[in-house]
C-alpha positions as CSV (number, residue, x, y, z in Angstrom):
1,X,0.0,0.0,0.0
2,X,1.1,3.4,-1.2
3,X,1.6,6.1,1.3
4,X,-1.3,8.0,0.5
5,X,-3.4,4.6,0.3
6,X,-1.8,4.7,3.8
7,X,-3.1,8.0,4.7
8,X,-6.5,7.6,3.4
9,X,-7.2,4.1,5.4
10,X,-6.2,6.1,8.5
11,X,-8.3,9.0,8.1
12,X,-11.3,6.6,7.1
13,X,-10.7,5.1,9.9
14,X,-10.0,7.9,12.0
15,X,-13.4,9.5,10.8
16,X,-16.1,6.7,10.1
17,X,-14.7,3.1,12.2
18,X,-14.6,4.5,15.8
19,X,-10.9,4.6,16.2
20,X,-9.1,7.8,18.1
21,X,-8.2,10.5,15.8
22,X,-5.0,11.7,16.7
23,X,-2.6,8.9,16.2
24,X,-4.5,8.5,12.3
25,X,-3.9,12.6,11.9
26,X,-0.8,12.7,13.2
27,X,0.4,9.8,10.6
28,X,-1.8,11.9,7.5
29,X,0.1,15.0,8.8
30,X,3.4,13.7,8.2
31,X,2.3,13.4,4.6
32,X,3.4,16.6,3.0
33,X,0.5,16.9,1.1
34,X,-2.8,18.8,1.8
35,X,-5.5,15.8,2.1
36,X,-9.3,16.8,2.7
37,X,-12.7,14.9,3.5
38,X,-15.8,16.0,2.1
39,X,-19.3,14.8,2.7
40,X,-21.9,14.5,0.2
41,X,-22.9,18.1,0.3
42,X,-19.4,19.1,-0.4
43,X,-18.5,20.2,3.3
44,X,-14.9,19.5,4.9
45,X,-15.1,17.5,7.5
46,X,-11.4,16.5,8.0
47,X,-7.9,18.0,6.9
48,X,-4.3,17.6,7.6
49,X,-2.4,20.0,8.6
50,X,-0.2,20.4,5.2
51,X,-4.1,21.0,3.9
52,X,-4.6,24.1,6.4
53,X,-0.9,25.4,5.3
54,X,-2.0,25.1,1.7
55,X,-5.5,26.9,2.3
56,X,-3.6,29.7,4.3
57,X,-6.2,29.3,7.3
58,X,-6.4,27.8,10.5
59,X,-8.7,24.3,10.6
60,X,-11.6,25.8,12.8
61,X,-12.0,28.2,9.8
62,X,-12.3,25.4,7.6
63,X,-14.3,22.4,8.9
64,X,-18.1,22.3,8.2
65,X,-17.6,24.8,5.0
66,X,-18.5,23.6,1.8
67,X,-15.9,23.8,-0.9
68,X,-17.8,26.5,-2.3
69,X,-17.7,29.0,0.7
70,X,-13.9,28.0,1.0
71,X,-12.9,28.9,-2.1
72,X,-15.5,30.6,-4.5
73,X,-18.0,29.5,-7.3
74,X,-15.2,28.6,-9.7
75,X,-13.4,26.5,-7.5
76,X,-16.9,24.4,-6.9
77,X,-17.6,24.9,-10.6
78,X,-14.4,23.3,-11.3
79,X,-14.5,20.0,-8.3
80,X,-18.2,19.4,-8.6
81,X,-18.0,16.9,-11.4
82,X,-15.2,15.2,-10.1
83,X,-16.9,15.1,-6.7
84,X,-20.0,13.8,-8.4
85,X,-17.8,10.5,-9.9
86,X,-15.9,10.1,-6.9
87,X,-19.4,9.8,-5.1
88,X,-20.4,7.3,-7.9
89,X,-17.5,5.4,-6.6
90,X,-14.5,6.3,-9.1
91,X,-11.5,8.2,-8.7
92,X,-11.1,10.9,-10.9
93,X,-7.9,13.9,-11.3
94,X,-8.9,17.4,-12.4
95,X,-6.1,20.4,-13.0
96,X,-6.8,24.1,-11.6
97,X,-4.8,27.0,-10.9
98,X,-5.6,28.1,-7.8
99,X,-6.8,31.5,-7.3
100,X,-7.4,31.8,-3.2
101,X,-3.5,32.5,-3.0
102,X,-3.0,35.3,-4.6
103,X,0.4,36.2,-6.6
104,X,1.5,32.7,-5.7
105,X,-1.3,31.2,-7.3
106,X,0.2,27.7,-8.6
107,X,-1.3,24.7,-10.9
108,X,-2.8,21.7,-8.9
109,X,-3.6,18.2,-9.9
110,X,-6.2,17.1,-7.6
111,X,-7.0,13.2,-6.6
112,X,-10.6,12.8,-5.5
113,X,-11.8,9.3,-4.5
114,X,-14.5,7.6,-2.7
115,X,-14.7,7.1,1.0
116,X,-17.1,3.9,1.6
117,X,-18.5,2.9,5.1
118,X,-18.1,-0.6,6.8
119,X,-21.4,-1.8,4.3
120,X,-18.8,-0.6,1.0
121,X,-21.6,2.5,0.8
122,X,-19.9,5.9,-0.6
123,X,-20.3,8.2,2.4
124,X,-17.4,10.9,1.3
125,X,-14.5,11.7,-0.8
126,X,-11.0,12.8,-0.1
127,X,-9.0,15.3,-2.6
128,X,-5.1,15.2,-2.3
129,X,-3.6,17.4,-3.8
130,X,-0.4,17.7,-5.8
131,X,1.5,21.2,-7.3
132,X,2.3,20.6,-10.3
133,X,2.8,24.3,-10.9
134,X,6.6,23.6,-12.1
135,X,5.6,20.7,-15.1
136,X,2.4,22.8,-16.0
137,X,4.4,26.2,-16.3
138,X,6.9,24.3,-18.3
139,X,4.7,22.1,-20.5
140,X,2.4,25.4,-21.8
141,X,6.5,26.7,-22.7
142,X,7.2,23.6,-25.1
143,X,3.8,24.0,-26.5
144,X,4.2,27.7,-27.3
145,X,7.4,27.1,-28.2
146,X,6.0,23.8,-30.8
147,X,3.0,26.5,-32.1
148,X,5.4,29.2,-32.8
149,X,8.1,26.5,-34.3
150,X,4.8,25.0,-36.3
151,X,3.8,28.6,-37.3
152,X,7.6,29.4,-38.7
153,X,7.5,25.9,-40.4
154,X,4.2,26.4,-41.8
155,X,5.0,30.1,-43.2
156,X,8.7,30.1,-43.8
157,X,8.7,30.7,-48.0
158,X,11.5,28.0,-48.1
159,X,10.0,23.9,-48.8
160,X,11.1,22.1,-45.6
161,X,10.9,18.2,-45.6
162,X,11.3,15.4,-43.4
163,X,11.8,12.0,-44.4
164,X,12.5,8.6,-42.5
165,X,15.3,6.0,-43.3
166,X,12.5,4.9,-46.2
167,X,12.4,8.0,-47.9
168,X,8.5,8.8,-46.7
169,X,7.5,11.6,-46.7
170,X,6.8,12.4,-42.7
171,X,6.5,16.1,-42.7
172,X,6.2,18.8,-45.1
173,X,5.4,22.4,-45.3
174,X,3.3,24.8,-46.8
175,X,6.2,26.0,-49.3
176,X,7.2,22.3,-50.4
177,X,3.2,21.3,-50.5
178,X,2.8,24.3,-53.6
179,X,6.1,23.5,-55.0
180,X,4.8,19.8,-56.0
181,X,1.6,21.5,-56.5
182,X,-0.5,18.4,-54.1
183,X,-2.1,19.2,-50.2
184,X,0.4,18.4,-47.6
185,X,-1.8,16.1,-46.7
186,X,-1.7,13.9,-49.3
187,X,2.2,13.8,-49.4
188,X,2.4,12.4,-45.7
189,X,3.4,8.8,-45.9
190,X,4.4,8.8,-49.9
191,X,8.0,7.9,-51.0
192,X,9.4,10.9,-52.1
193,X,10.7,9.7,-55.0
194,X,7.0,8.9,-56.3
195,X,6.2,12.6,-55.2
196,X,9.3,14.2,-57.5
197,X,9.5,11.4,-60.5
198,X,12.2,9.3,-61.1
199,X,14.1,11.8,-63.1
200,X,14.6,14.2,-60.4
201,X,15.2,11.1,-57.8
202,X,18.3,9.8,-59.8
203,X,19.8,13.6,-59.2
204,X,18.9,13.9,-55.5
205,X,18.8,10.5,-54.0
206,X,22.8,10.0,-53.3
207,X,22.3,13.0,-50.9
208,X,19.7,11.6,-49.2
209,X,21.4,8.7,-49.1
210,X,24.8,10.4,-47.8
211,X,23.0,12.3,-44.9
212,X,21.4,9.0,-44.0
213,X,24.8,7.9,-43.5
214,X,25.0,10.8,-41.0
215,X,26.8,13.5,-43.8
216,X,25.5,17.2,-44.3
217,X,25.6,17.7,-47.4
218,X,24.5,20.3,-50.4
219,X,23.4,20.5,-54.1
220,X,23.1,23.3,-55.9
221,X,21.5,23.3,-59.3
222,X,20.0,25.8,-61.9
223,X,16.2,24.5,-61.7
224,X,14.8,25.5,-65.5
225,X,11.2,24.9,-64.6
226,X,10.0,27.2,-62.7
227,X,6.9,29.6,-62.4
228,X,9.5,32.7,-62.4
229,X,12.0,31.5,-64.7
230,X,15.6,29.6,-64.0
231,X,17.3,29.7,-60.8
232,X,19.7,28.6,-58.8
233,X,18.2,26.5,-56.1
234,X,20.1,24.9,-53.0
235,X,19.3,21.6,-51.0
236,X,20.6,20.7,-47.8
237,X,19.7,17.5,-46.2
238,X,20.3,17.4,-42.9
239,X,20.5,14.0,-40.8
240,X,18.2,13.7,-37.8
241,X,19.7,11.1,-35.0
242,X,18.2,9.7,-31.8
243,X,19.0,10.2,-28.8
244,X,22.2,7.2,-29.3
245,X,23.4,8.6,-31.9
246,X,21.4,6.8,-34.7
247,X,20.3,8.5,-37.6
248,X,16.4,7.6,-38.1
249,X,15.4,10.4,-41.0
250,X,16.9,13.3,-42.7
251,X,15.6,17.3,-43.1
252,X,15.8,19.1,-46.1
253,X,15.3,22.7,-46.9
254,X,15.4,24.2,-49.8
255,X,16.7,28.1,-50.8
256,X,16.8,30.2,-53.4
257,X,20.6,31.3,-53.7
258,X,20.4,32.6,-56.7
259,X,21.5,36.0,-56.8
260,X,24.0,34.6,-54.2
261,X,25.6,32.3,-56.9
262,X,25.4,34.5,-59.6
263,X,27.3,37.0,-57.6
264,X,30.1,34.5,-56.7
265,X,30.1,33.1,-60.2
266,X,31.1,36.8,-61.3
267,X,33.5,37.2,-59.0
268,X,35.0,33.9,-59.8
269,X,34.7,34.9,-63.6
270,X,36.8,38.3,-62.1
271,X,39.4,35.8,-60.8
272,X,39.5,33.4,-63.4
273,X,39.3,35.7,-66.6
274,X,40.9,38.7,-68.1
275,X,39.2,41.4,-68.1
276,X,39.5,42.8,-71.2
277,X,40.3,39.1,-73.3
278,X,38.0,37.8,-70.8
279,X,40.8,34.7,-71.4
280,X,41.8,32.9,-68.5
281,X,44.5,34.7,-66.4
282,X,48.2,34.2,-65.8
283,X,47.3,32.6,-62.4
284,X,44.3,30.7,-63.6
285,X,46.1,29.2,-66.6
286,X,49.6,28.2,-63.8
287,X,46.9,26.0,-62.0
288,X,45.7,24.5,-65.0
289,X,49.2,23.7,-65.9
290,X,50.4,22.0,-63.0
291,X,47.3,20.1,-62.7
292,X,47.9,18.6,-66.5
293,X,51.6,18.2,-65.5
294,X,51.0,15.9,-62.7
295,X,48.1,13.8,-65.1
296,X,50.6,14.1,-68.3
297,X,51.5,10.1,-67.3
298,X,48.0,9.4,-68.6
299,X,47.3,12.1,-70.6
300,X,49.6,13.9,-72.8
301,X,48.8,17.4,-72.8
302,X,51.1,20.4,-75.4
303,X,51.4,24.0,-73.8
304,X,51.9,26.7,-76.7
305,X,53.1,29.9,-76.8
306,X,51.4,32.5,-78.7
307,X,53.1,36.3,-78.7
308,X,52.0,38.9,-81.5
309,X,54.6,39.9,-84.2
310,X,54.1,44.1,-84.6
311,X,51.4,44.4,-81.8
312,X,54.1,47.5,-80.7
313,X,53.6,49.0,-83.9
314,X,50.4,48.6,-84.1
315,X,49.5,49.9,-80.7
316,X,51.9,53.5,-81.5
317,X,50.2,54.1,-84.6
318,X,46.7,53.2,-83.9
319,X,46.7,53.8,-80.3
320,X,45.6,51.7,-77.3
321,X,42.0,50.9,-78.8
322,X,43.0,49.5,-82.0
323,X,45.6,47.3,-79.9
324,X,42.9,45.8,-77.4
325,X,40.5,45.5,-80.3
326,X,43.2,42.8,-81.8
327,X,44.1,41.1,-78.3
328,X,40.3,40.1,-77.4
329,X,40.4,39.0,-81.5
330,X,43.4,36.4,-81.2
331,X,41.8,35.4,-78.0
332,X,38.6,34.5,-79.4
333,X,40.3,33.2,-82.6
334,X,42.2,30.9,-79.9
335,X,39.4,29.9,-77.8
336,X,37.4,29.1,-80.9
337,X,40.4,26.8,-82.4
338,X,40.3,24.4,-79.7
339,X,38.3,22.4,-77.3
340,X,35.8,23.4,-74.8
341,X,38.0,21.3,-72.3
342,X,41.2,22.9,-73.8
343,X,42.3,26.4,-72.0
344,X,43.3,29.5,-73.5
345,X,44.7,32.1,-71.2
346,X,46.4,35.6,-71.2
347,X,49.8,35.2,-69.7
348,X,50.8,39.0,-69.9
349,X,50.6,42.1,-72.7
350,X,50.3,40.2,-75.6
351,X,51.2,36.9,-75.2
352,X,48.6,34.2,-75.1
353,X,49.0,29.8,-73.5
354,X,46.9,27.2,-75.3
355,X,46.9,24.3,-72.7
356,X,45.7,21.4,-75.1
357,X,45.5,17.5,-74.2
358,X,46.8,15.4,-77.8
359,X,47.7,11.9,-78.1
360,X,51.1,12.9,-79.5
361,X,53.5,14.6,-81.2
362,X,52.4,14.3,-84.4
363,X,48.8,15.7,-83.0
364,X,50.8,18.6,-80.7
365,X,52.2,19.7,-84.4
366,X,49.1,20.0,-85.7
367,X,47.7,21.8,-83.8
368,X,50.0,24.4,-83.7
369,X,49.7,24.9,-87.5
370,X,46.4,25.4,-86.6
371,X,46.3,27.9,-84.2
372,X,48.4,29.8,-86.2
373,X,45.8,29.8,-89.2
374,X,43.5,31.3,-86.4
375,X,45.7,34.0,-85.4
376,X,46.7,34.6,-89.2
377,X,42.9,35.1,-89.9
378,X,42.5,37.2,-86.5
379,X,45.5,39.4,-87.8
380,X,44.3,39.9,-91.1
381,X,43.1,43.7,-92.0
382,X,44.9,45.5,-88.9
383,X,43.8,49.3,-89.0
384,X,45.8,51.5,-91.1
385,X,47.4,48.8,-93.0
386,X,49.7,47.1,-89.9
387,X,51.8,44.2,-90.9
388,X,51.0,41.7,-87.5
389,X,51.7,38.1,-87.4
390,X,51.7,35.4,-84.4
391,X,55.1,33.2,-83.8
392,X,54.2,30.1,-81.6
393,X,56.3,28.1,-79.8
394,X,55.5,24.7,-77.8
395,X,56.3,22.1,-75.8
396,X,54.5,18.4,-74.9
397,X,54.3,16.6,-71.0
398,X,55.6,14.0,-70.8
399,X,57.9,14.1,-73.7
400,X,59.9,17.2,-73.7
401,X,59.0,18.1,-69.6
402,X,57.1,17.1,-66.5
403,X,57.4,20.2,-64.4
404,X,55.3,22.7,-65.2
405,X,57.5,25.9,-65.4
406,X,60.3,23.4,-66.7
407,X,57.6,23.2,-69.4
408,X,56.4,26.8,-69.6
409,X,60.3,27.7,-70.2
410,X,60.3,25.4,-73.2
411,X,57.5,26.6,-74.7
412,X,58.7,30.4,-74.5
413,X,62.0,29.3,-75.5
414,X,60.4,27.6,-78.9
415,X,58.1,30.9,-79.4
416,X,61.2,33.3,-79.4
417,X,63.2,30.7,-81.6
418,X,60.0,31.1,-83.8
419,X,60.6,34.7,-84.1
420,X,64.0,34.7,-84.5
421,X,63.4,32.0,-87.5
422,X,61.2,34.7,-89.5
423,X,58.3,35.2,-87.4
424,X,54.4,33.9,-88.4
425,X,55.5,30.1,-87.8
426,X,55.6,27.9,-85.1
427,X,58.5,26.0,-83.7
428,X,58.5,23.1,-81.1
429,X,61.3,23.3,-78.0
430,X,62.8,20.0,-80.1
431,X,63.7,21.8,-82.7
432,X,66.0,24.0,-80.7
433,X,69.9,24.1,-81.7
């Protein structure tokens, strides 16, 4: 028997089976929890002494009164069912702030249950009662704090997803609900793979797959398809553990970032390209290089070097315009000679690198001869008449060099041997004396 089953046998004894009071209420004192008894009209007809602390009165003032001259018409508004079940012969809880202290007015879980006679007759009830002020005050703080979490979820313009270890769908928002253009409520429990198609699936499935490994991870992507138009869209999928560590599901949320990657994709283009040439720049073109140097065991690449012949003249007799006109010329005329995988950058005034992959010399060659027809054709017609030519020079990993500015020193070496041999030609570092 519990305590309080303790406590109540006493004081049913104590009250209704003859036996001397003040041992019983001296045991259901040392409970440190108010206990009353109340008769069928509601009166108090015993209470401990934690009871009389808790009512802020002396006993005298309570025994006899009904709850309802204790403590008000709301108080009795709120116990009279209760009382009414507990006189049917069940034991019932209700929850009440109490108002009859004040300031300090706390949360209370009351216990009401039958007192029966010797024939098992319900003569009375008795309440305990129990603060629960503490767990109340703290459980309406996690709610607000779930409405207002369930509000920003619900309104937040970004589409918000949670999935299990399946890939059902557990929880979606608002956003994501008018993105696949179906009620949330019909999403809840599909695969969402079925809910995105199986094109879209193949692309996003080895993230969720990686964050169900327990990676956060990110995919950007230009999404064509849209209401307003392409833009860049980013994922993350976030994994969700238990409380041992196991991931059991994944977040995602999705963002527009595209002005955000535009931005960075023109200051990368800053980094990366030549302003005027818009060509790849001296520093751009050295990492390119030493990443084909260290790969040249598997893939032959040839670096050529392309200087103008007369650009001097040309720029002291037509002036700076004319001479800027011709360098974003030869670099298009480059750029448009070779591959898209092949790199053309500006190395300095008017000197120009082709970084080309070829399957040998015989391939390197020809491709020199033609990038020199392209700069012959980008040449052709200067402004006022200007005789300008291009001598290249060149130089193939893993054949002539492995280290990059082992490499770069060849190829320069070829292109000035090119102009000393008559200009307008192109010369490979083999051919060197």
């Amino acid at each position: 028997m519990s305590p309080l089953d303790t406590a109540a046998a006493l004081a049913t004894l104590a009250s209704g089976a003859g036996l001397p009071v003040n041992p019983a209420e001296r045991l259901v004192d040392a409970i440190a929890l108010p206990i009353g008894r109340w008769d069928r009209e509601a009166r108090l007809t015993f209470c401990n002494a934690p009871y009389a602390a808790w009512a802020g009165r002396p006993k005298d003032a309570l025994i006899g009164r009904t709850l309802a001259e204790l403590y008000g018409p709301a108080a009795w508004a709120a116990a009279s069912g209760p009382f009414a079940e507990a006189l049917a012969g069940r034991t019932v809880r209700y929850e009440r702030r109490l108002t009859h202290q004040g300031a300090s007015a706390r949360w209370t879980r009351a216990m009401v249950f039958p007192d029966r006679d010797a024939a098992g007759e319900v003569e009375a009830v008795y309440t305990i009662a129990f603060d629960i002020h503490d767990d109340v005050v703290e459980r309406e703080a996690l709610v607000a704090a779930r409405q207002r979490l369930d509000r920003f979820t619900e309104h937040i313009p970004y589409p918000l997803t949670y999935v299990d270890r399946d890939f059902v769908l557990r929880f979606v928002n608002r956003a994501y609900a008018e993105v696949v253009g179906r009620a949330a409520r019909e999403l809840i429990g599909m695969h969402i793979g079925t809910v995105r198609g199986p094109a879209r699936w193949a692309r996003h499935r080895p993230y969720f797959e990686r964050a169900l490994a327990g990676e956060t991870v990110q995919f950007t992507r230009l999404v064509e398809d849209l209401p307003q138009g392409p833009r860049w869209l980013r994922t993350s999928y976030v994994p969700d553990r238990a409380d041992d560590g196991e991931v059991v599901g994944l977040y995602t949320v999705t963002v527009d970032v595209h002005e955000l990657t535009e931005s960075q994709q023109r200051l990368q283009r800053t980094v990366e390209r030549d302003g005027l040439t818009d060509a790849l720049t001296r520093g751009t073109m050295m990492g390119r290089l030493d990443a084909a140097a260290a790969a040249c065991a598997t893939q032959p690449v040839a670096l050529f070097f392309v200087d103008l012949d007369g650009f001097k003249a040309l720029n002291d007799a037509q002036g700076h315009a004319a001479g800027d006109a011709m360098l974003v010329s030869l670099a298009r005329a480059l750029r448009d000679a070779v591959r898209a995988e092949d790199a053309v950058g500006r190395f300095g005034g008017d000197e120009f690198l082709v970084l080309a992959q070829v399957r040998d010399a015989a391939g390197a060659h020809a491709l020199a001869r033609h990038l020199l027809v392209a700069a012959r054709a980008a040449t052709a017609g200067a402004p006022g008449g200007q005789s300008l030519s291009a001598s290249i020079g060149y130089a193939l990993a893993p054949d002539d060099a492995t280290q990059p500015l082992r490499l770069l020193q060849l190829a320069d070496d070829a292109m000035y041997a090119a102009k000393r041999g008559g200009k307008d030609r192109v010369m490979h570092c083999g051919g060197l004396g």
